[in-house]
GUBA-825580 format. One line per 3 residues: number of its first residue (from 1); their letters; for each residue x, y, z of C-alpha. Coordinates in nm, 2 decimals, decimal comma. Example, Ala and Ser with C-alpha at 12.3 -4.5 7.8 and 13.67 -1.06 7.14 Angstrom:
1) as) 1,23 -0,45 0,78 | 1,37 -0,11 0,71
END
This chain:
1) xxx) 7,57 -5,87 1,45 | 7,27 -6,03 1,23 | 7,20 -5,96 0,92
4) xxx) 6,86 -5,82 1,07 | 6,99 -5,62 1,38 | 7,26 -5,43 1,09
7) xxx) 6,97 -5,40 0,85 | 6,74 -5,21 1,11 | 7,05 -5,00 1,24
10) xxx) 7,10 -4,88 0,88 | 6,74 -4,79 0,85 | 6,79 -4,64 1,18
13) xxx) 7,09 -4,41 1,07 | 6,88 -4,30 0,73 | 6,61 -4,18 0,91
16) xxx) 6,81 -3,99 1,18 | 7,05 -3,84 0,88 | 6,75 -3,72 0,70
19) xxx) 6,58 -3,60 1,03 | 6,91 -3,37 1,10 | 6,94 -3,30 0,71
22) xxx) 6,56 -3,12 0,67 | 6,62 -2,94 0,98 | 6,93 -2,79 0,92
25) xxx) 6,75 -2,64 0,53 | 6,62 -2,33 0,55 | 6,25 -2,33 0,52
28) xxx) 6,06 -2,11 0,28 | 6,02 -1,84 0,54 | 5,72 -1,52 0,46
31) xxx) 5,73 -1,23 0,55 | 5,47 -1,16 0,81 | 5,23 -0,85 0,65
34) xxx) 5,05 -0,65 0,86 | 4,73 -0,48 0,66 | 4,47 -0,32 0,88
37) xxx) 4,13 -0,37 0,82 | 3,96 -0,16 0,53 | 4,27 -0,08 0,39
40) xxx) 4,27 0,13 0,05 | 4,53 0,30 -0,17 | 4,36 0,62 -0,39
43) xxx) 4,61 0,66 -0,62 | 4,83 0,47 -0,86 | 5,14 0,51 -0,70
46) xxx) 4,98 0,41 -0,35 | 4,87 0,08 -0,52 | 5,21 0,02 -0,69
49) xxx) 5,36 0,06 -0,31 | 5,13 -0,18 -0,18 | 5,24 -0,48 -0,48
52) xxx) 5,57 -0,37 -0,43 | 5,62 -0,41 -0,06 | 5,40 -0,74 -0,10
55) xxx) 5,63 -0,89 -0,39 | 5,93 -0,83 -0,08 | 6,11 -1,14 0,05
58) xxx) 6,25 -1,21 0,42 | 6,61 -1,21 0,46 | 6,62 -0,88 0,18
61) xxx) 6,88 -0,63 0,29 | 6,79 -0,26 0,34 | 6,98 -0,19 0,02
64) xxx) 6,80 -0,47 -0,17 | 6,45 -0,32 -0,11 | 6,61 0,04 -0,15
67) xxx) 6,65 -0,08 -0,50 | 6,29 -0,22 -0,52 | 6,11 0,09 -0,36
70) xxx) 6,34 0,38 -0,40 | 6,47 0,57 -0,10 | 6,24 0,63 0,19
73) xxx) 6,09 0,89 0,32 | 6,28 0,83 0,67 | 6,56 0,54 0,77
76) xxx) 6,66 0,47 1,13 | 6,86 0,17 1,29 | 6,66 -0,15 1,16
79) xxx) 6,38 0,05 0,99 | 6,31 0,20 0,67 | 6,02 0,39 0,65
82) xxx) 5,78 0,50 0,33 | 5,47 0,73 0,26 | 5,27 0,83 0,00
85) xxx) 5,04 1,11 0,04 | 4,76 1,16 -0,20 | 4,85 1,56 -0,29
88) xxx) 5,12 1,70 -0,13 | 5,00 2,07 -0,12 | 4,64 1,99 0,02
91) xxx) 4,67 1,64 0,22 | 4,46 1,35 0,15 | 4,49 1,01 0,18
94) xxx) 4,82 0,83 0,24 | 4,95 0,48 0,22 | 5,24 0,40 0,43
97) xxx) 5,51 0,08 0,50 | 5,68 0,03 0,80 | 6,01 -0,22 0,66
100) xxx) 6,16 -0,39 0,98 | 6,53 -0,60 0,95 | 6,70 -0,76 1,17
103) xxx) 7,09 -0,89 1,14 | 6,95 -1,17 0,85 | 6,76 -0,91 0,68
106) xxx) 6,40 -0,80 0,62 | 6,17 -0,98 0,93 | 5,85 -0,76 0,88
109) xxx) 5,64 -0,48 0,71 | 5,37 -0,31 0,83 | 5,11 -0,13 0,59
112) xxx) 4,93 0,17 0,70 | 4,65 0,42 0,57 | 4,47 0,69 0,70
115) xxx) 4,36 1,10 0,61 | 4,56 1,41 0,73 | 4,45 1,76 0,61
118) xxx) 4,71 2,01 0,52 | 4,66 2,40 0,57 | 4,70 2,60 0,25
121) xxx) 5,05 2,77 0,23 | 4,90 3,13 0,15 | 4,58 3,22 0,34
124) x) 4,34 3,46 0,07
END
C-alpha cells in the first residue's frame, strides 16, 4: 500500500471510531415536563413542589425522588403520585405531579392544577 492510500485509511478508521464512540455516550437526556397552560401554585409548599419536581433528573429511581419529595400521596407500578391541596378541611386549590419510571428510571412528570371544594365535616 502507498503511503497515501494508508494515510486516508487511518483517517478513515478515526472518523468511524469516533462516529461509534459518541454514539455509544449517553446523551444529556431531560426530562420531558408537562405544565398546562395557566398553571399557578397558591401556596408556598405548592411552589416548593413545582422547583422540586423541576430540579428532577431522568434515569432517578423511585427511591431517589422519594428522598427529594417525600412519600407520595399514592404509588402504583411505574408511578408515584403527589398532591398538595391548598386547606385540607375546606378544599382550594391543588398542585399535583404525576412521576412516571420506566426500567432506567424516571422518563416523565406531569404537573397538574386545578379547584375542588370540600363539604364541611359538621353541618351548623
Amino acid at each position: 500500500m502507498t503511503r497515501t492510500r494508508v494515510s486516508a485509511l487511518l483517517k478513515s478508521i478515526s472518523v468511524l471510531v469516533t462516529l461509534l464512540a459518541s454514539s455509544c455516550q449517553p446523551s444529556a437526556a431531560r426530562l420531558t415536563f408537562e405544565i398546562p397552560e395557566g398553571f399557578m401554585a397558591v401556596t408556598e409548599a405548592q411552589r416548593q413542589l413545582v422547583t422540586d419536581v423541576k430540579a428532577l433528573s431522568p434515569g432517578m429511581s423511585p427511591a431517589e425522588v422519594k428522598g427529594r419529595l417525600g412519600p407520595p400521596l399514592e404509588e402504583k407500578d411505574g408511578l408515584l403520585f403527589y398532591k398538595l391541596i391548598e386547606d385540607r378541611l375546606e378544599g382550594g386549590y391543588y398542585v399535583s405531579a404525576a412521576l412516571t419510571f420506566a426500567k432506567h428510571g424516571l422518563t416523565d412528570a406531569k404537573l397538574d392544577f386545578g379547584h375542588e371544594s370540600r363539604k364541611p365535616m359538621f353541618d351548623e
